[in-house]
Phi, psi and omega in degrees: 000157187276160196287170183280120159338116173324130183283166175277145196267146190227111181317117163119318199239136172232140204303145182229341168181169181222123213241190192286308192236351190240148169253128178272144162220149146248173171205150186294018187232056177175048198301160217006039183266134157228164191249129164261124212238103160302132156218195217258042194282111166286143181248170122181138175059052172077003163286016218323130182249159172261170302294156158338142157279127191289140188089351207263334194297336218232285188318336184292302190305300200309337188286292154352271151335296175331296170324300223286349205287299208280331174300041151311137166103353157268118187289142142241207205246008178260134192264304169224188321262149187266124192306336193239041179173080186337275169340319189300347183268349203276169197093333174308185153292109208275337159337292193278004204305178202036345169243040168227156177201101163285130168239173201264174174267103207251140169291101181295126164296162188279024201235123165267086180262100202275120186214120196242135182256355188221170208263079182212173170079226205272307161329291186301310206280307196305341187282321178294344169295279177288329197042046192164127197281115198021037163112348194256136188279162203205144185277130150355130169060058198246172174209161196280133166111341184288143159336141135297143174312290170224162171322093181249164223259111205237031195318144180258175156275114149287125196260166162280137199303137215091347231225158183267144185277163200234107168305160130231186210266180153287264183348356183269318179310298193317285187347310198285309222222351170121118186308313157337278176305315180276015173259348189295291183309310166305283209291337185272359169291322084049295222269324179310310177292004156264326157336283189297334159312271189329296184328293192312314172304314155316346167245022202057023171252141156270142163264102168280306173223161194194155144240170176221158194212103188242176183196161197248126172295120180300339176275347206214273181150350169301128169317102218224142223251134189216183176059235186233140178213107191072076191243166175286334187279343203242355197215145189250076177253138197220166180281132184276346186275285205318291172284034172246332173280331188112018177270120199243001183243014202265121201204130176320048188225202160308301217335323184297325171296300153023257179281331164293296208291345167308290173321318177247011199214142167265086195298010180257326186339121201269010150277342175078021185306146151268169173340110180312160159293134202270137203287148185322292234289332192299303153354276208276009155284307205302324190309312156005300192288315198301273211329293176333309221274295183317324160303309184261014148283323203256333192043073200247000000 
């Protein structure tokens, strides 16, 4: 994988790890806390690509907060900041404001838990194969991009960063983390991803797929909804008027980085070159997408 951005450095707070696109921190005046730093570090094929979309690190967070907002009676991981409690933010950093979210520090299960209403992607190759998305069986003559009868729950392994997540069945979860749990983890993914479908839909969006990331708080003993959530980087979201004309790929993300670093760069390549820099306009469509998609979720 291309190497990782420096995380920023923030007086007071010490850095502990870095991911494709968030930085973790803690600091002692804020015991069992981590502080999670978006920045505008772009990925595609296992990559960190140049340059950053500028703004996406802060589009990421607010949307995030936004989700964790309309999910009342789902516990999450969040401390500040809170909408209806000003006071709860001060002390964060003001350097990272807006792309920061202290939160609590949750034992994370090892399950990327993938919940698809529609038929693409990594589904769609596997379906064609199989005619079934990680062991769940799926009806005859489907086409990529079609509605699912209904949302099924699809987990993934979590791998260690560089490395690709690894699907598996349900019977596999029961395996890792326990049948309890992992029927917990199936159904409250479930019940978010059709929550959060209705929101989208109202605004003329599909939720097509999604993951959640969960962990148990160590203060209550509760399943706790964690990371980031229905986000562009974590969610597959499309226009609905657009996948009604029959466009099944144009989707609030990245893709447009994508589909250019597809077209110009061979990630197989037995020289190992990296990635080219990605040209302003391509920045600045994808930045484009995020900002739409927060508008016309939040109606912002």
């Amino acid at each position: 994988m291309g190497g990782v951005t420096d995380a920023t450095d923030l007086p007071g707070w010490t850095h502990h790890y870095s991911g494709k696109v968030r930085d973790l921190y803690s600091s002692p005046k804020y015991p069992g806390r981590m502080l999670v730093v978006a920045s505008d570090r772009v990925s595609a094929f296992d990559h960190i690509l140049e340059p950053g979309i500028p703004g996406k690190g802060s589009l990421l967070t607010q949307l995030s907060l936004w989700w964790f907002a309309q999910l009342d009676g789902i516990p999450n991981h969040i401390v500040a900041p809170v909408a209806d409690d000003p006071e709860a933010s001060v002390g964060l950093p003001e350097s990272v404001a807006g792309r920061a979210m202290l939160v609590k520090q949750l034992d994370m299960f090892p399950i990327e838990c993938v919940v698809r209403g529609y038929l693409v992607g990594s589904g769609w190759l596997e379906y064609q194969q199989t005619q079934s998305v990680c062991g769940v069986p799926l009806p005859a003559g489907l086409e990529n991009g079609d509605r699912l009868p209904e949302p099924i729950y699809t987990p993934a392994f979590k791998a260690t960063l560089g490395d690709h997540d690894e699907n598996i069945t349900f019977q596999r979860t029961v395996e890792l983390v326990g049948e309890d749990v992992a029927t917990a983890l199936r159904e409250r993914s479930l019940e978010i991803f059709r929550r959060a479908s209705v929101i989208a839909s109202a605004r003329g969006i599909i939720l097509a797929d999604t993951k959640f990331e969960f962990g148990t708080d160590p203060e209550t003993g509760a399943i706790t909804l964690g990371d980031e959530v229905l986000t562009s980087d974590s969610s597959r979201f499309w226009d609905a008027a657009v996948w009604e004309s029959g466009n099944r790929g144009d989707s609030f993300d990245k893709q447009i980085v994508r589909n250019w670093l597809a077209a110009n760069w061979d990630p197989t390549s037995i020289d190992g070159s990296p990635p080219p820099p990605l040209p302003a306009e391509i920045v600045a469509q994808t930045a484009a997408r995020y900002r739409e998609l927060i508008e016309r979720l939040t109606r912002r």
